[in-house]
N, C-alpha and C positions, 0 to 999 in steps of 0.2 A: 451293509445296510441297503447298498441299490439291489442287492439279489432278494430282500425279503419285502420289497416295496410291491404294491399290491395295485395296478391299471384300475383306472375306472369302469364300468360295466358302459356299454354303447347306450343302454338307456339314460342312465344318467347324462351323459350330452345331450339325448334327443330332449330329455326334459329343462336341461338347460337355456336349449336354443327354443324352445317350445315357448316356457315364461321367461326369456328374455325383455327387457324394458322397452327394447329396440328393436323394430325389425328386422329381421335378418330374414334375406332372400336372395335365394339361389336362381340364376341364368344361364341358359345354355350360348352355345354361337350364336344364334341367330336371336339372343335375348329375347329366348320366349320365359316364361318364366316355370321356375321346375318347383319351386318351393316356397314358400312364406311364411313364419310362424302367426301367431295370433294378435302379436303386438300390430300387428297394419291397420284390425279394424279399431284401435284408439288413436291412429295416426291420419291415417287416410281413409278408412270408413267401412271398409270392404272386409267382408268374408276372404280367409285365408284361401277357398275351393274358388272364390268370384274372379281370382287371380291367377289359378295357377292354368297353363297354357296358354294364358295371352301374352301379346307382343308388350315389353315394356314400356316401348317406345310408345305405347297409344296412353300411356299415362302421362306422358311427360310434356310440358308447355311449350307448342311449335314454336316458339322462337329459340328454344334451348337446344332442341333434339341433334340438332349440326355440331353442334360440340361434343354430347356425351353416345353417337351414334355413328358407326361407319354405314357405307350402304349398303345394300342387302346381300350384295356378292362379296364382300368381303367380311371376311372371319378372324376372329371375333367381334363380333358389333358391337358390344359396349367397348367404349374408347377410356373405362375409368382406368390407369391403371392400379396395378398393383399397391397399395398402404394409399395413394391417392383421394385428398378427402375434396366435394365437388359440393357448392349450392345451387339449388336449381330448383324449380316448382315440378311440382304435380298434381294431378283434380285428383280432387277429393270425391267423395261419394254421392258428397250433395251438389256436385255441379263446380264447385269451387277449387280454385290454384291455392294449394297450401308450400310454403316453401321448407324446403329439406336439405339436410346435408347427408352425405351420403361416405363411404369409405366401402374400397374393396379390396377384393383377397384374392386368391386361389386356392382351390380347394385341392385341386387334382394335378398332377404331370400332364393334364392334356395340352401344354402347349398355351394356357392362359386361356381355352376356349370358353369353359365356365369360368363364372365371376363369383362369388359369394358377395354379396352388398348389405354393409349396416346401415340401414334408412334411420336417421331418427328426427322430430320435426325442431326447424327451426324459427318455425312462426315466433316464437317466444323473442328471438333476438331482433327481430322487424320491431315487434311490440316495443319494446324499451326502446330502439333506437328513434321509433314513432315520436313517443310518450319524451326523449329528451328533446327533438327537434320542432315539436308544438311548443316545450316549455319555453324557443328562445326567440321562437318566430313568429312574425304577426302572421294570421290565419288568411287575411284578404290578398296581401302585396309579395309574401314571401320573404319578404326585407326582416331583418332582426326588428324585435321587439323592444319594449320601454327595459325589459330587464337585462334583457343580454346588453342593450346598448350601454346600460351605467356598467355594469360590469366592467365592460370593457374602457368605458370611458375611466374608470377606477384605476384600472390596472395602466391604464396611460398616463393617469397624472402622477402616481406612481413613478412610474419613469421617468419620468421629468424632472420628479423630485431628485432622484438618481441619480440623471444623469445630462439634465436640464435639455432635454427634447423636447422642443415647443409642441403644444396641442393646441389644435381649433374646434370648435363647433361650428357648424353653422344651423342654424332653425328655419324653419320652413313653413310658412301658414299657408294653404290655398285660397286664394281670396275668393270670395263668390260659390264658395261650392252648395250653399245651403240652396243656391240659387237652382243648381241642376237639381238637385234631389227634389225642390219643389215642383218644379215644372217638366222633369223628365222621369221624375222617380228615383226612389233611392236604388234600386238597380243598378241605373245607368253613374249614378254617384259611385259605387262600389268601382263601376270599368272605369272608372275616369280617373278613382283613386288606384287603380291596378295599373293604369297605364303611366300613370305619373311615376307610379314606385319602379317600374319596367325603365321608364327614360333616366331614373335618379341613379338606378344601377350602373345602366350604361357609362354616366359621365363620372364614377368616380373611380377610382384607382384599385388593384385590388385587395391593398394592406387598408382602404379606408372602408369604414363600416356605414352604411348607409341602412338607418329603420323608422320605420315608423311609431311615431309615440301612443296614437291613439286619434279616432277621426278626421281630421285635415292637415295634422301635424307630423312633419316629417322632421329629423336630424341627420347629418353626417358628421361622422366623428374623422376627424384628419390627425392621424398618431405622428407626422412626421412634416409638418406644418413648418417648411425652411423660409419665415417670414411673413410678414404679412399678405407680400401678394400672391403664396400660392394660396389660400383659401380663397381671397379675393379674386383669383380669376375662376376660382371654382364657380364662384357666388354667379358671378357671370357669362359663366360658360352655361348652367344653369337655367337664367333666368331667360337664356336663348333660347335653351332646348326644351324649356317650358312652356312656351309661349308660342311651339308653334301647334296647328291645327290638329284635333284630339277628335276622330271618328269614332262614337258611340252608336252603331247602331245606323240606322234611316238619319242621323243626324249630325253634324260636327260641330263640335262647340270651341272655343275658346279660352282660354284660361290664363293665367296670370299668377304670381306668385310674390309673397312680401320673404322676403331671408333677412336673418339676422349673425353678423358673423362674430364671435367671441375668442378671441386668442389668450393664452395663459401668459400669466404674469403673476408678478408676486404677489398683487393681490387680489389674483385670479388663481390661487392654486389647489382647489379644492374640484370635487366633479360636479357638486349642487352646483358650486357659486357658477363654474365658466356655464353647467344650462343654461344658469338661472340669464345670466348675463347676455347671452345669446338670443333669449327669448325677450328679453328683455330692448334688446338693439331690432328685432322682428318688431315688436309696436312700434318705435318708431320709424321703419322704413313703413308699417300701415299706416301711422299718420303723415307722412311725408307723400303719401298718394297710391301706394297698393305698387305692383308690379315693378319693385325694385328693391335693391339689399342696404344694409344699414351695417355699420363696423363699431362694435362697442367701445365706448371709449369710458374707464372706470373716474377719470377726471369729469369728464361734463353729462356722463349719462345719469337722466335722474331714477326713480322711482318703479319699478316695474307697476302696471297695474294691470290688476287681476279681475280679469271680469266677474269672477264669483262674490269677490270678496264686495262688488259694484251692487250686486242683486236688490240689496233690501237698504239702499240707501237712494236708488235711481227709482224705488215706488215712493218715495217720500218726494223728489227730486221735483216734480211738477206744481205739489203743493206748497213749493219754499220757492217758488219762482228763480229755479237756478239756469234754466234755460233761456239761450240768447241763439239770434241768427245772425248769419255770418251769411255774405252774397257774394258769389262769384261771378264777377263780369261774361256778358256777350258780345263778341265785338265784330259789328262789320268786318270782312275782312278789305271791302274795297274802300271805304269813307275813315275808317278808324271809329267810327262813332258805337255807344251799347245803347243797343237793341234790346236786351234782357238781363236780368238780374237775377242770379238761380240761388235761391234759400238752401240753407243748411241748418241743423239744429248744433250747437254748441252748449256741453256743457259745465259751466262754472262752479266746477268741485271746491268745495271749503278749505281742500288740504294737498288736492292732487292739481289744483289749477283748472284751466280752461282744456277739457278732453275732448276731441274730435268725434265724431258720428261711428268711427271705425275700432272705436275703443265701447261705445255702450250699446249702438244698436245689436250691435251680436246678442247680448244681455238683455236686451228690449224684445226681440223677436220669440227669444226665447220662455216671455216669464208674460207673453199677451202686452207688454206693455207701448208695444209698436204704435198702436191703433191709438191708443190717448195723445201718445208723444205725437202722432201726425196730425189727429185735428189740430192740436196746439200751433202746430207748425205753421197748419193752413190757413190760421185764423188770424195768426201773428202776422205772417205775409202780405196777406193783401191789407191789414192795416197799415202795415209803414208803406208799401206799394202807395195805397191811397195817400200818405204823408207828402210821400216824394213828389206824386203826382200834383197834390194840391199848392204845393209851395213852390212848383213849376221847374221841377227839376224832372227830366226826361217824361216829360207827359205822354209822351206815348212808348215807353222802354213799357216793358212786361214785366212779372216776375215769373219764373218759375220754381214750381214745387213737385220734387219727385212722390209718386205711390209707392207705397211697398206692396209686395204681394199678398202681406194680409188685406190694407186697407182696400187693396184692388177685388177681393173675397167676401167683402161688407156687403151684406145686400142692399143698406142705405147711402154705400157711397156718394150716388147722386144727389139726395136729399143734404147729405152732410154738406156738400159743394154749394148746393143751392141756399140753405139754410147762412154759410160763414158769406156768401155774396150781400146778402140780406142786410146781415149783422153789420160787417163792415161797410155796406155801398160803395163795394168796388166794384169797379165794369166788369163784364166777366170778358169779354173781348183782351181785358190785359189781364189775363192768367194762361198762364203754361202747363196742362199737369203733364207731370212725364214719368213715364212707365219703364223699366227695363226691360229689353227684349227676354231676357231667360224667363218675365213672370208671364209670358203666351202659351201658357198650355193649352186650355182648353180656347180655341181663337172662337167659336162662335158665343162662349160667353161675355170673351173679353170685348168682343164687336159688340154683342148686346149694351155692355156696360159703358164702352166708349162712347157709342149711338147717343144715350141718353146725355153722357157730358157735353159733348157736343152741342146736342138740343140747348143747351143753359147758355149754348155761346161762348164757351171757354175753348180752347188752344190746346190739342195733344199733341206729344213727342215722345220716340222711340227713344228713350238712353242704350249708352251701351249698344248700339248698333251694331252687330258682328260677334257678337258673344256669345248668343242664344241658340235660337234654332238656324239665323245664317240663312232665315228664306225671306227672298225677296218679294215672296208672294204675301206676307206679310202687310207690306207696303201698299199693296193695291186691294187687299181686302179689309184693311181697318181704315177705319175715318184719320189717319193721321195728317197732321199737317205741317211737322219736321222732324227730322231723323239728329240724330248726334252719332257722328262717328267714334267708336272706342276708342279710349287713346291710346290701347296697345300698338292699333294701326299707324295713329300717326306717330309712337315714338320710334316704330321701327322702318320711318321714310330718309332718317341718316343714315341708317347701316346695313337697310337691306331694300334698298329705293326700287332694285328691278323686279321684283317679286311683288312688293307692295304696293306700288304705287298705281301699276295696273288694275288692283282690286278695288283700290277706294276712288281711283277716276271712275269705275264704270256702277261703282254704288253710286255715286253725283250723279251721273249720268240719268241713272234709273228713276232716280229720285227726282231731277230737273226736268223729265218726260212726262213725269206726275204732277207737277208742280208741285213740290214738296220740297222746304225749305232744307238747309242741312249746318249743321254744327260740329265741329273739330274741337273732341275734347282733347285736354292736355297737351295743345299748344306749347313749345318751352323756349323756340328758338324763333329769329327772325326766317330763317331760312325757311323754318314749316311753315310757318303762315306764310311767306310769299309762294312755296311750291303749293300749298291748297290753294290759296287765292287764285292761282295759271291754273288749275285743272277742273277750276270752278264751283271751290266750296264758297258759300257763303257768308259765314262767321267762327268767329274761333271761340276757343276760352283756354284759359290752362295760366301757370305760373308769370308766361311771356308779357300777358296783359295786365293782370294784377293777379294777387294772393287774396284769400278771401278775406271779404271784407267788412267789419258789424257796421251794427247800421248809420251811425253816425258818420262814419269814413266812406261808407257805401253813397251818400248823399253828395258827400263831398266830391268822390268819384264823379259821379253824373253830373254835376256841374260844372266840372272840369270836359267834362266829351259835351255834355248836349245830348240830344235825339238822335238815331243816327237812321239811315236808308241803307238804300243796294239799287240807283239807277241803273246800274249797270244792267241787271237783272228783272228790276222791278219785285221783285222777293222780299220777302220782312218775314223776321224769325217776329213781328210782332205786330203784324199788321190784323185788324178787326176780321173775323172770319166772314166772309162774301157766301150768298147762298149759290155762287153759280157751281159749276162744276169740278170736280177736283183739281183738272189740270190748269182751273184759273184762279185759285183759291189764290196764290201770291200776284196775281196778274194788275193789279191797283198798282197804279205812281206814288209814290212815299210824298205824303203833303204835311204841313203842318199844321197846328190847330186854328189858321185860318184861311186852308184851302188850297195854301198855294206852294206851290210846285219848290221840291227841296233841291238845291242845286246840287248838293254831294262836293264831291272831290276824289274826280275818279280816278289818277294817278297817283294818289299819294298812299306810300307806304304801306302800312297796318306798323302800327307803331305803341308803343307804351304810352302811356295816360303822360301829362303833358303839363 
């Protein structure tokens, strides 16, 4: 049989290799090229005649050519060898790196100097690997997505089932971010949410999965959770490396973070519930005050609530008088006495209780309904303000009422201020409006629009001091007439005092050059308000002093303090605004309503209501 077997004619090879599927080309030593069939121009673009004598090497993407190229004195230059299959790019005809895999041969006894090479394209394998790694990854951060993350959190509860390996979540809300996007753009929101996902990586381990669920919301899934406190110091290693200074740009902002942390249990074994539960423990570390974590506990935690679910009962919400305020003390920090009462809206859900500002404004901001809920605010204010006043409980404490950046956007703002002074016949002398530093974008409208409050004789104040744009020029080009320092600053005067505490003595500083009053939010400890008091802040507020307080308790409050001053200083977070010049704007002696001279009590303490 092999002697009647009959060789193929040379033409049929030629036409073989000719419609091949795949490139095949032929190279000498010095990989010029000798041959190419017709498959190249469906690969790489080119006429088989466009390629033959040219150097290979000028196809192939310099940063590759070191590998698949000896230099030019040594022979043979293509480095593939022999059955050797290699990926690598090469431009294509239109300018473009297509990537290719490649296998070579020997054709001839020359010692390996020719190569024969099957080119055929591997773009297709990029493609699908693309196409799964979109499917599991958020597009912004990098970090896994809502889907890969259940997955995985699936297959861990799973194991636990198995083999009872504890799992944790923890959940992640950025507090305030609606705030850059307003005022810096949502650009600068995108690097701010890049740079968080970049820090969140960093701190966590590399069997835990760290993703993003979808706009401010981050997870960490912890597959091997030995206890309670390794999430827990997650949480907190966390809300360190969150917290500190985040340069976007010409600017650096601030930020803060609420976490909620959810450990498996029996009756936490599902992958909804431990979310659900985690997110759940996130509200109330955001009602408990923003920038700290919360640990779920299925015994005392109540109710998740869902801001969507809020939407179309929080427009009814104003017309059923479910809204109440709640006022947070200001307190001297040298006299012990309040100086001001700062409004919050509360509201008195039918089913879900008394829900804090950080649970429906998101929901408010969202659906226009900001701007109603704040006149309300404003108008409710200075009535009980007036109440207090008249029945001679702190008659000269203030209140204050924050703007949001919509209402700060009203082109009637002033008129609505001047209009609720009217209404109620409260002095304008005792109102506070106070602005958050992040809503300064455009500063010569915001000047515009302060100028006029002002003109009415009402009191401005920066909140959120250090969070925004961080310029102190801020201070000296807006009519302001006291600053509040964030209380990211001062919670982090326990544990990182030498870093910190220089930053906010010389914001006092700036501020005390100006004659501009200053405020210490979130006070917690005796210790911060005596270390503000030495470096010469003026007033506090936060838990230390009281928890906030509605209005009936709030009366009670100021009867309990009185009126308070700052001999020390001469400064009042609430004194009548003076037309002389900025830097004397606090420069008046604190008297009382008949004239005469307040003695204070300048060594004692700052202390809790009494």
């Amino acid at each position: 049989m092999r002697e009647n077997r009959r060789e193929p004619a040379p033409e049929n090879f030629r036409d073989l290799v000719q419609n091949a599927p795949e490139v095949v080309m032929l190279t000498d030593a010095d990989a010029s090229v000798l041959y190419v069939n017709g498959a190249v121009t469906g690969v790489l673009g080119y006429e088989p005649e466009d390629m033959v004598g040219d150097d290979l090497a000028g196809y192939v993407h310099p940063s590759e050519k070191a590998r698949l190229f000896a230099p030019a004195a040594e022979k043979p230059r293509v480095r593939l060898p022999a059955g050797g299959a290699l990926e690598f790019r090469m431009r294509h005809a239109d300018g473009s790196w297509r990537r290719v895999e490649a296998v070579a041969a020997c054709p001839s006894d020359d010692g390996g100097h020719e190569k024969a090479l099957y080119i055929r394209d591997a773009s297709g394998r990029d493609d699908r690997a693309e196409l799964e790694r979109r499917a599991s990854e958020d597009p912004l951060t990098g970090l896994a997505n809502r889907g890969l993350f259940m997955v995985r959190l699936e297959h861990a509860m799973a194991r636990n089932a198995r083999q009872q390996t504890p799992v944790a979540v923890l959940f992640l809300d950025v507090d305030d971010l609606k705030a850059v996007n307003d005022t810096l753009g949502h650009k600068a929101g995108d690097r701010l949410l890049v740079a968080i996902g970049r820090r969140l990586r960093a701190c966590t381990r590399p069997g835990d999965t760290a993703a993003r669920l979808g706009g401010d919301e981050f997870t960490v899934l912890v597959e091997d959770a030995s206890g309670r406190a390794n999430p827990v110091r997650l949480a907190e290693r966390l809300l360190g490396t969150l917290t500190e200074p985040i340069a976007l740009g010409d600017h650096t902002v601030f930020v803060s973070v609420s976490i909620g942390v959810a450990m498996s249990s029996p009756g936490l074994h599902e992958a909804e519930s431990l979310l659900h539960a985690a997110d759940t423990a996130m509200y109330r570390a955001k009602r408990a005050g923003k920038g700290r974590y919360e640990v779920f506990d299925d015994e005392t935690s109540g109710p998740l609530v869902s801001p969507l679910g809020l939407e179309t009962e929080l427009r009814r919400a104003l017309d059923r008088s479910e809204f109440e305020l709640h006022y947070r003390p200001v307190v001297s920090l040298e006299t012990g006495e309040v100086v001001a009462m700062e409004a919050a809206a509360r509201w008195n859900h039918s089913e879900l209780g008394l829900l804090p500002p950080d649970v429906f404004v998101p929901v408010a901001e969202k659906n226009d309904l900001v701007v109603p809920i704040g006149r309300w605010l404003l108008e409710t204010a200075c009535a009980q303000a007036k109440e207090w006043r008249a029945a001679g409980l702190g008659s000269r404490t203030s209140v204050g009422v924050n703007l949001s950046a919509a209402q700060l956007a009203q082109p009637d703002l002033t008129e609505v201020v001047a209009d609720t002074l009217r209404k109620t016949g409260y002095a304008a002398s005792g109102l506070v409006l106070q602005i958050s530093e992040s809503t300064i974008e455009d500063t010569r409208r915001v000047e515009e629009t302060l100028g006029a409050l002002e003109a009415l004789g009402v009191r401005l104040a920066i909140d959120g001091f250090g969070t925004g744009f961080s310029s102190l020029s801020n201070l000296a080009n807006l009519p302001v007439h006291a600053l509040k320092v964030d209380r990211s600053f001062v919670g982090l005067l326990d544990g990182r005092r030498d870093k910190t505490l220089p930053i906010v003595s010389a914001t006092l500083g700036i501020a005390r050059a100006l004659g501009i009053a200053t405020v210490a939010d979130g006070v917690e400890t005796r210790e911060q308000a005596s270390m503000l008091r030495e470096i010469g802040c003026d007033a506090g507020q936060g838990s230390y002093f009281s928890a906030p307080l509605p209005f009936g308790a709030a009366c009670e409050f100021l009867g309990a303090r009185g009126r308070g001053g700052d001999p020390r200083t001469g400064r009042r977070y609430a004194d009548p605004v003076p037309t002389a010049a900025p830097q004397r704007r606090f420069a008046e002696g604190w008297t009382d309503g008949e004239g005469r001279e307040h003695p204070g009590e300048k060594h004692r303490d700052p202390g809790r209501p009494r």
